[in-house]
C-alpha positions in Angstrom: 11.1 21.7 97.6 10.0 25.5 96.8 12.8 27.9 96.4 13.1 30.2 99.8 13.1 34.0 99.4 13.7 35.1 102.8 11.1 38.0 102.6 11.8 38.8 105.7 15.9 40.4 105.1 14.5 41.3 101.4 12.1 43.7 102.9 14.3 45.2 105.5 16.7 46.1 103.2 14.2 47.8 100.7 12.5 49.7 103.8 16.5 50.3 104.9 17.2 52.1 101.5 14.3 54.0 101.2 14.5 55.4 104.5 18.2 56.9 103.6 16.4 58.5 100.9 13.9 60.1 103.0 13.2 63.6 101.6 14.2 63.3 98.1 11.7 64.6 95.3 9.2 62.5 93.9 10.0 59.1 92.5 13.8 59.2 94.3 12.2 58.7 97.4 9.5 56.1 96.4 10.4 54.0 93.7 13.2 51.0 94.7 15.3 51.1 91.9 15.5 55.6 91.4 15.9 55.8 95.2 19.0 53.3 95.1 20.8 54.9 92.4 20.1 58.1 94.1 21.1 57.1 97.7 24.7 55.8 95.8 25.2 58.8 94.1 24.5 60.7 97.5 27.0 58.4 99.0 29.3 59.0 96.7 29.1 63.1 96.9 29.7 62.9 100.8 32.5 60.6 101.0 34.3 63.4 98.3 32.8 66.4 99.8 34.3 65.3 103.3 37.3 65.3 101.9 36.8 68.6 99.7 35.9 70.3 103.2 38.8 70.0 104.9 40.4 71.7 102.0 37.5 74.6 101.7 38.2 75.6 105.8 41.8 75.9 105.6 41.4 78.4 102.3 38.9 80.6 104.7 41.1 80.1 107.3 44.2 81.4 105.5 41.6 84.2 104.2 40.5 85.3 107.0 44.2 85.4 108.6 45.9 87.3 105.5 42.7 90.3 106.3 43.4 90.6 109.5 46.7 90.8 109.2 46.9 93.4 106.3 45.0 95.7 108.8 47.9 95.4 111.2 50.9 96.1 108.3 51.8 93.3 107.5 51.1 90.0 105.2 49.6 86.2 105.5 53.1 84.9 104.6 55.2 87.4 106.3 53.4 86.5 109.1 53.6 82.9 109.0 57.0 82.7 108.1 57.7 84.9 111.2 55.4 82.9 113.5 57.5 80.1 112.4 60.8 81.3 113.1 59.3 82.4 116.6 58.1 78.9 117.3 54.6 80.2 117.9 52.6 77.0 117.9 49.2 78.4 116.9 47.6 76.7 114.3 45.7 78.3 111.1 42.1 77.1 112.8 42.7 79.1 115.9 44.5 82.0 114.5 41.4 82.9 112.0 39.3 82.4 115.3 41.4 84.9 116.7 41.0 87.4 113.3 37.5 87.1 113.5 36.5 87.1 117.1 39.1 88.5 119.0 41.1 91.4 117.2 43.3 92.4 120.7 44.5 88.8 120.9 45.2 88.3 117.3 46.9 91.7 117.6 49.1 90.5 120.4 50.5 87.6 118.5 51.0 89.7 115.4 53.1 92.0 117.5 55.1 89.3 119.2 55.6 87.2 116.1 56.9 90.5 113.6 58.8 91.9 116.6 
């Protein structure tokens, strides 16, 4: 009995890999073997790089939030610690949002937490 190959899921898979690695230079888009070490090694960047990014935002976040702030007298900390003691519920995401777009508001809440 000849041995079965099932060409069929063989080929799907090969024309499933090379797709992901659509766009790559040269021979890491074409050739089987470069394209599936290269479409790991992309794998691998954004599965740590999704985690890195959550770290990158809050560090402009806090940023953004301690510049603002300095221009209205006072400090990223201070201000935090305050907000805390206040029980303002604003988050870092929303507050830098604030900083950047929307200087009366962030003003306001600077004002109500130092007060």
């Amino acid at each position: 009995m000849p041995r079965s190959q099932n060409k069929v899921a063989s080929h799907r898979r090969r024309k499933k890999l090379l797709a992901s690695a659509k766009g790559y230079w040269g021979g890491r888009s074409k050739v089987l073997t470069v394209a599936k070490h290269h479409v790991d090694k992309a794998g691998t960047h954004a599965y740590r790089h999704r985690r890195t990014k959550k770290r990158e935002f809050r560090a402009l976040w806090i940023a953004r939030i301690n510049a603002a702030a300095r221009i209205h007298g006072t400090t990223y900390s201070r201000l935090i610690s305050s907000m805390e003691k206040k029980q303002v519920g604003i988050n870092r995401k929303v507050l830098a949002d604030l900083a950047a777009n929307h200087q009366a508001a962030f003003a306001e809440v600077v004002k109500f937490a130092t007060a």
